[in-house]
N, C-alpha and C positions, 0 to 999 in steps of 0.2 A: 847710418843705420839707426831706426826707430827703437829704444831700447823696451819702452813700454810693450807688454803683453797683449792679446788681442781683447777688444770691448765686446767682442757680443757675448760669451757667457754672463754676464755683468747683466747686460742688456736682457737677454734672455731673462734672467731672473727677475728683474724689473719688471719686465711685462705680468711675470707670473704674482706680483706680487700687489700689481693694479688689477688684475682681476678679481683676486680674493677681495681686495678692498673692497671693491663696485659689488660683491655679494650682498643682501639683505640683511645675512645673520652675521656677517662682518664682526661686529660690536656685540655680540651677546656674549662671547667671554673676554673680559674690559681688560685682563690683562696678555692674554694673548695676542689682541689686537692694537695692545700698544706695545709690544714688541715685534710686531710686523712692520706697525707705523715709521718707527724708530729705523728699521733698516731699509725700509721706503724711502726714505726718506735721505738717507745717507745712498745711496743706490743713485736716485733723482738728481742730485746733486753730482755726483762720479760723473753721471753720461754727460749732464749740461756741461760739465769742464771739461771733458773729453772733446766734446764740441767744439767748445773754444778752442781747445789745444789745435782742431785741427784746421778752423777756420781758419786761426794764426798763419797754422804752417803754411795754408794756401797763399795768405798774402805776402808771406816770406818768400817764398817760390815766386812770384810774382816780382816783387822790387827787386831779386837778382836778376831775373829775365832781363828788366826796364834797366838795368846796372849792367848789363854785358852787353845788350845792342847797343852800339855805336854808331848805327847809324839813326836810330830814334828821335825823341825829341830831348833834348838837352834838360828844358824844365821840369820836365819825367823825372829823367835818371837826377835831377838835382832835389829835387821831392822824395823819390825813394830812399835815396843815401842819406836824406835828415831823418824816415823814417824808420832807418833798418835798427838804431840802437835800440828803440823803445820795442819794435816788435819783436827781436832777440830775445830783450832781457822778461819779456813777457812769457812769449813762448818757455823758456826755460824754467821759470816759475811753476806755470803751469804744469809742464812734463813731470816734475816734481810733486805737486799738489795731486796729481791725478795717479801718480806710481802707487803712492803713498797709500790713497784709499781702493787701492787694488788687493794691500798685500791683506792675508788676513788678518784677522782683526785675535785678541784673546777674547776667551767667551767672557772672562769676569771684569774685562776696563771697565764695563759701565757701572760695574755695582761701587753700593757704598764700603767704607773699610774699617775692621777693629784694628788699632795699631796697639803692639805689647811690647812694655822696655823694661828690661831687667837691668841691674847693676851687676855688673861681671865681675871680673878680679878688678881688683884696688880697692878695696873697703868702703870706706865713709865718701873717699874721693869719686869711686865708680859712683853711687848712688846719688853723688850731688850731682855729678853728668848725667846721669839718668834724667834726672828734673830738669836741664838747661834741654835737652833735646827733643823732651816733650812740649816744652815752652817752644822749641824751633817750629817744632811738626804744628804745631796748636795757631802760631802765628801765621807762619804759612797756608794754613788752611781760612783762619780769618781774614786770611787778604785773598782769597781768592771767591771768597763770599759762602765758603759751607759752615756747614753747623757743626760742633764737636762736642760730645756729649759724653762727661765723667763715667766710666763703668768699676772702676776698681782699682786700687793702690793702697801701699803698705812704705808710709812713712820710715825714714832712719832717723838715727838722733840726733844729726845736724839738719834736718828739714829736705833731705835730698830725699828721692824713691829708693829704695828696694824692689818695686816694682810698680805699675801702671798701668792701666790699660782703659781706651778713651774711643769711642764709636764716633770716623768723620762722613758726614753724609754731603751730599754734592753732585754736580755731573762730571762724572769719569772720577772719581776719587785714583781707585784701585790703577789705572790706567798711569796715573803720575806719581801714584809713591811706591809700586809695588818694587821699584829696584830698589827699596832703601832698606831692607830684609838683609841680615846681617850682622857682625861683628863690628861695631863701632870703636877704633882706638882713641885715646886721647893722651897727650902730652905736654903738659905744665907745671908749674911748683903750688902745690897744693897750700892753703891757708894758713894752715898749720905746717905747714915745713921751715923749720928757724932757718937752716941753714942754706937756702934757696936752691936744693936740688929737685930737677924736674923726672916728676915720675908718671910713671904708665899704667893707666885704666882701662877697663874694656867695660864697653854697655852691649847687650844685646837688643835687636827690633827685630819683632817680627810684625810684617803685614799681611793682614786675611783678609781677603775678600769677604764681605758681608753675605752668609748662606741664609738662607729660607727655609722654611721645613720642607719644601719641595724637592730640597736638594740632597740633601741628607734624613734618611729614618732613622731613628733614633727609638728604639724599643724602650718604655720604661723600665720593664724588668732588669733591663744592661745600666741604671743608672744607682748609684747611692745619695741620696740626697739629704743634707743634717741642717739644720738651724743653731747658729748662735748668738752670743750677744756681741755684738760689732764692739769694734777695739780701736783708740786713736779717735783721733780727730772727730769733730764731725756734729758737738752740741747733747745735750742731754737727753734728749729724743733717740735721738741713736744708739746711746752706752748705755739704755737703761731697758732696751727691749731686744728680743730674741729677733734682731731682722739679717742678721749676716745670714747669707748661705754660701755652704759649699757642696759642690758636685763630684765626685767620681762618675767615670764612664767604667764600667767595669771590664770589659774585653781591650781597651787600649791603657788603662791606669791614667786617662789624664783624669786630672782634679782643677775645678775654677770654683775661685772663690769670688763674691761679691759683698760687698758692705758699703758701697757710700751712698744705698738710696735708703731713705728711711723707712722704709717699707720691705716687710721679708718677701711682696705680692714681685714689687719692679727688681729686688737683687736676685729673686728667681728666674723672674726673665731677662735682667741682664747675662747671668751667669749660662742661661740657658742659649744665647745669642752667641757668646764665645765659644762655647763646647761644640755648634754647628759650624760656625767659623774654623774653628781648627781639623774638626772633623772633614769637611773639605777641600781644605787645605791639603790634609794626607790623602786625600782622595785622587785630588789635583796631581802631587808630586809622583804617585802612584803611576800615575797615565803617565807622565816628563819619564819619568825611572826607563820606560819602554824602551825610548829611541836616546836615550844617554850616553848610548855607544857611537851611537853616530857621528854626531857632531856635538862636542862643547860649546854651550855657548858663550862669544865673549864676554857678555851682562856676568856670566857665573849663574849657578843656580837659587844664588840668595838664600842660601842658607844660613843657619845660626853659627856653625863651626868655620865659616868664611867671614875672613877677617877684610872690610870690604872696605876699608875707611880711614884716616888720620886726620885727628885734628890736630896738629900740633901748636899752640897757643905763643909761644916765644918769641917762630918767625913768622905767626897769622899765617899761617900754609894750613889748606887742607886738599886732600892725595887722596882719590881715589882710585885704589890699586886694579880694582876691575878695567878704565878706559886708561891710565896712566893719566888722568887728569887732574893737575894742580892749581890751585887757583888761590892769590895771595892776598886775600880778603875775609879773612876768617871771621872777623867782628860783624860782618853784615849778615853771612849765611849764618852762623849763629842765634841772630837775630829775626830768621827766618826767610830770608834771600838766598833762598836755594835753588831757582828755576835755572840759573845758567848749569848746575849740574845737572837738575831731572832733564834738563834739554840734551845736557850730552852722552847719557846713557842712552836716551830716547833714540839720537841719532846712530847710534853703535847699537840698538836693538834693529831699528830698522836695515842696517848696513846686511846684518847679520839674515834678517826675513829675507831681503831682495837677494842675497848668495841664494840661498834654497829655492825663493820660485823662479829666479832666470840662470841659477850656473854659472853666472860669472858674478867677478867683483862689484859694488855700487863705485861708479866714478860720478863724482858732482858734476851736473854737467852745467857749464859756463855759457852765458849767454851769445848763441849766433854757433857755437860747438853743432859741426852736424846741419848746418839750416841751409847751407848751401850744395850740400850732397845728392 
């Protein structure tokens, strides 16, 4: 039995989304129509592999035909049977690549993202972890070719953060880090411990999707906004002029502050970017809150109060308690080789979609599983 869904809604949509294009006034609002394009385009690409998928399966159907007549022709059935592994392992692929961009999509993968890392319990230790995990997220991001761009941090006295916060822009940012939202543990003997006992830190991340003024309104009268002279690091240009700002939102109490641009013009509109970021955010978690009854999701809701992570440094183990994934390599992820995890959330996020739109479990399906039914 075919597990995939049916393709004409898909299809349907397609078509409706080729004829806006072919309109005249298509392009007069450039960004609206580059976000038609974009789902045009992923659309285009679904039905051509769906195509595949099914052409496959005719010629699967076909070389077991040529595989059960016996009385045929011999060089047939000996042709087919060298072709059956490749067109199996194909077909099975495919079923998968095509499920995949079936299920829905979240509205915010494609945006860019603010990451924010706090130092939790453990003092001086949490906040020098704070700094290696930014250096994680920051490497990670420059191997995959996005841009990352400083918006705000408050140095401690060993050089670690107190806190962080770093704008990475890219295609699908949000889409690959958004499970890393969370409680972060760590377990080592800290620098300063003479007597080599290993202790326990906690860092917080949070991930926001990058907002727009589009997306959130933001009344000025609901805002407090103050100037001061920026503190720490950063050259005499900085410590000696009114450019930090901090924000309050006055009906929710948050407050962001920014100081590492030299200018009080970009720490206003940095600070201003994170205040819609979070504002979205709660907007976001607002709608999830609805159906929270329903079903838990495996991934977890990526909260701050969910402890979602272990790095324990002694036996290079790191544990994430969301999939029960352990993985004994901790010096490379560290270093920013983190994709065999986002891969494996990813996969237990998708496990998780395909329960709610088909009803039943995701079973990986093995190549030739099903092709002779």
């Amino acid at each position: 039995m075919d597990s995939l869904p049916e393709i004409l809604p898909f299809q349907r949509r397609l078509d409706e989304l080729d004829a806006q294009m072919a309109e005249p006034t298509f392009y007069a609002n450039a960004r609206k129509a580059a976000y038609i394009s974009r789902e045009q385009q992923k659309l285009a690409q679904l039905v051509a592999d769906h195509k595949a998928y099914e052409k496959i399966g005719a010629e699967l159907e076909e070389a077991h035909a040529l595989l059960k007549d016996a009385t045929g022709d011999a060089e047939l059935r000996e042709l087919a049977a060298a072709e059956l592994p490749d067109l199996q392992a194909a077909h099975a692929r495919l079923h998968d690549v095509v499920l995949a961009a079936m299920l829905p999509p979240e509205p915010s993968d494609s945006r860019n993202t603010v990451m924010e890392i706090r130092a939790g319990t453990g003092g001086e230790e949490a906040a020098l972890f704070a700094s290696e995990l930014a250096r994680m997220y920051q490497r990670y991001a420059e191997a995959r070719g996005w841009k990352v761009e400083p918006m705000g941090s408050s140095l401690s006295e060993r050089g670690g953060f107190r806190e962080v916060s770093f704008l990475i822009t890219g295609q699908d940012v949000y889409r690959q880090l958004k499970f890393e939202s969370g409680v972060h543990r760590v377990q080592r003997v800290p620098l300063t411990e003479a007597n080599g006992r290993i202790h326990t830190s906690t860092v917080t991340v949070a991930v926001l999707p990058e907002a727009e003024e589009v997306d959130i309104h933001i009344d000025p009268q609901e805002l407090e906004i103050s100037v001061q002279r920026a503190s720490g690091p950063g050259g005499q240009g900085v410590n000696t002029t009114d450019s930090a700002v901090r924000i309050i939102h006055k009906p929710t109490g948050m407050m962001v502050y920014c100081a590492d641009g030299r200018s009080q013009q970009k720490n206003k509109a940095s600070a201003m970017a994170v205040l819609r970021s979070r504002l979205l955010q709660l907007k976001e978690e607002a709608e999830r809150a609805k159906y929270a009854d329903e079903r838990r999701s495996q991934i977890g809701t990526g909260g701050r109060s969910e402890r979602i992570r272990t790095y324990n440094f002694p036996q290079s183990r790191m544990t994430d308690h969301r999939i029960g994934l352990t993985l004994y390599s901790l010096s490379q992820i560290i270093q920013g080789a983190i994709d065999p995890v986002i891969e494996a959330l990813q996969r237990a996020d998708f496990e998780e979609k395909f329960a709610a739109l088909t009803g039943q479990a995701y079973t990986p399906r093995r190549a030739g599983a099903g092709d002779d039914e």
